[in-house]
Steps between C-alpha positions, in 0.01 A plus 500: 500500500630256744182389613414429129849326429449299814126361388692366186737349732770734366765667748595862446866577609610911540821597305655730794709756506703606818874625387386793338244829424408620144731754324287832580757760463353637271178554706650570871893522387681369851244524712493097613232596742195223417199569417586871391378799613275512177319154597451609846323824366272290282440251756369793741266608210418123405478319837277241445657363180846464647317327780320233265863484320698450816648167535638514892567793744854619497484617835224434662296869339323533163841579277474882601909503470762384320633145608812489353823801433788508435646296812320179335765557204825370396700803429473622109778244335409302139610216477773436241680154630244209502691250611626728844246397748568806679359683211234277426334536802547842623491730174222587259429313176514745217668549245902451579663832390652809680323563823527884430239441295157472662331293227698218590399518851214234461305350674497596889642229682337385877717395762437284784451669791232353756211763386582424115460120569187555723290666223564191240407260757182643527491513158549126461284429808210732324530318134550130663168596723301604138567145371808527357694156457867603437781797438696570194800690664586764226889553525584274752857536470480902602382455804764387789474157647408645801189689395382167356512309764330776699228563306367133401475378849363183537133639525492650212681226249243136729331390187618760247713427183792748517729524173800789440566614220865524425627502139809220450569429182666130600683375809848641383336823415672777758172616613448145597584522859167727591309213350658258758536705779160594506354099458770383790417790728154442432360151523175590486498688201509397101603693195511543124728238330644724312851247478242246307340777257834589404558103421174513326582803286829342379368170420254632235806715371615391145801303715319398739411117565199330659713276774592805680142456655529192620670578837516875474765686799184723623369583856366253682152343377346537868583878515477618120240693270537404150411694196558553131433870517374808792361797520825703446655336199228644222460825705799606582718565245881354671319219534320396126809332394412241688138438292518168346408414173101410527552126378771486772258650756277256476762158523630711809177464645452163391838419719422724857143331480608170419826474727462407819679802723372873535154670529461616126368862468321521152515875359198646371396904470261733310756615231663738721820483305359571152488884570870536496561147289241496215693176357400290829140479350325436798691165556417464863187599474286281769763237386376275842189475319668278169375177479878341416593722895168360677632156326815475672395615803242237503821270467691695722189443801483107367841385586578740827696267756627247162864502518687599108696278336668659183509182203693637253689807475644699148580793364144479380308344662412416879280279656416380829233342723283616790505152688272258280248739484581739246781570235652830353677570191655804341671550175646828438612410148371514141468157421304235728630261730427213664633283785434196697306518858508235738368503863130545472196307551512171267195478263389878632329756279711881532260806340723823438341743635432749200443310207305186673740304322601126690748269479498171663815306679580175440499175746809650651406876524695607251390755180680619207358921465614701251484931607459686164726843398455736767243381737400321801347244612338397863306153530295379788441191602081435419 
């Protein structure tokens, strides 16, 4: 797959997972003692699969033992305060409820102990030696400072893109402080911007108003990754009340790929949420693959480096320029708008990139656009 990805010129990144094991109590009840006894039987019966399977040595021998018990382990504790940092990163995410009762044990939690942090460096080392371009640190915020900083040594991160994933609602948020720890103590390292989603979100509210975009309080551009919607907020049910309305979707997109700021992450899946959500419909559904997405990334690639000036600012309407080379506009209301540009090219052509529509300035670069009810627009310069 990576091979294939990288003939397209198309970097594959590995979503990771270090803090913490499955929930298999139900399987091997507190026996944290990885792989099992019942893999290590099979893999004596079914050697040469586990071999073709095998993605490093854990010690050196052919995975004939377990590589992990229950030393590797936090001690069994849910956690129930998320904004204790003690909690956070030493107890088990599960359910929060009373710890006499098993189910809400969760998922076992690693610590960082010198073998623990040995095994995912060769697990980095093994996926960065495959091909693979960049990490997705599931949970970031579980795991201690410490084991971080161990673990993505400066081998493993030279010429990787490395993003956490911590879940901030906005910069007062509680929670917030993992966010910013984790960025300070970690120059090297990037991460959701989840502070501008939540911006996002509550601009296309019914109260919401369009100038709140034009110098949003997010993280900073160098060290964010932008988005409209992930992975977790159709498929995981604490999370869907942050779906957007589809309309809204796509002006959010029309703003992290026309702004200048972020690495945009553009959702797309094979209808994995429709089994347990009938009503999404399939929405995502090889959404990269829309001709209005592959417009505004077109954009997006035009005007990299152009520096954004925002022209005029409403409760409906925003627009702003990519340098004199391209112009964005977004009207989130029901009713078109319009709005005087100045600053680009004098006499210049600008095609928007969907509809091949094209304006042309006058003898002092100015333009008069008008964005119709709920839509974009994003013009090049031909």
């Amino acid at each position: 797959m990576i091979d294939a990805m990288k003939s397209r010129g198309i970097s594959v990144y590995a979503d990771i997972v270090l803090n913490h094991m499955a929930n298999e109590y139900q399987s091997r009840g507190w026996d944290l003692s990885y792989p099992g006894a019942a893999v290590l039987s099979d893999y004596a019966n079914r050697w040469d699969y586990y071999q073709s399977q095998k993605l490093y040595n854990s010690d050196g021998d052919d995975l004939d033992k377990n590589f992990l018990g229950s030393g590797d382990f936090h001690d069994r504790q849910v956690i129930h305060d998320y904004n204790n940092t003690g909690q956070v990163q030493y107890g088990w995410l599960g359910a929060a409820g009373d710890n006499n009762n098993i189910s809400d044990f969760g998922l076992p939690d690693l610590n960082d102990n010198s073998w623990v942090v040995s095994q995912q460096q060769q697990y980095l080392k093994a996926l960065k030696a495959m091909g693979i371009k960049g990490f997705r640190i599931d949970a970031a915020k579980h795991m201690t400072e410490a084991q971080i900083k161990a673990i993505f040594t400066p081998e493993i991160i030279q010429g990787m893109y490395v993003f956490g994933e911590i879940i901030s609602g906005n910069k007062s948020a509680s929670d917030y402080h993992f966010l910013s720890d984790y960025l300070s103590q970690n120059p090297e390292h990037n991460a959701y911007d989840f502070p501008l989603f939540t911006i996002i979100k509550n601009t296309f509210s019914f109260s919401g108003k369009m100038s709140d975009l034009s110098d949003p309080d997010g993280l900073n551009k160098f060290r964010a990754l932008t988005f409209v919607v992930t992975h977790d907020i159709p498929n995981n049910d604490i999370f869907r009340g942050n779906i957007m309305d589809p309309t809204d979707e796509k002006l959010g997109y029309a703003y992290i790929l026309g702004r200048d700021g972020g690495v945009p992450m553009v959702y797309s899946d094979h209808g994995e949420s429709n089994a347990s959500h009938p009503e999404d419909n399939s929405r995502w559904v090889n959404y990269y693959n829309r001709s209005d997405i592959k417009a505004m990334i077109r954009f997006h690639n035009s005007v990299q480096g152009q520096p954004m000036t925002v022209v005029k600012a409403s409760d409906c309407i925003l627009l702003f320029r990519r340098g004199d080379q391209g112009l964005v506009g977004i009207n989130k209301c029901g009713t078109a708008e319009s709005g005087w540009v100045s600053g680009l090219d004098s006499n210049k052509g600008y095609q928007e990139t969907l509809d091949d529509s094209t304006f042309y300035t006058d003898g002092n670069g100015g333009v008069n656009v008008t964005i119709p009810a709920r839509s974009s627009r994003m013009w090049l310069e031909q």
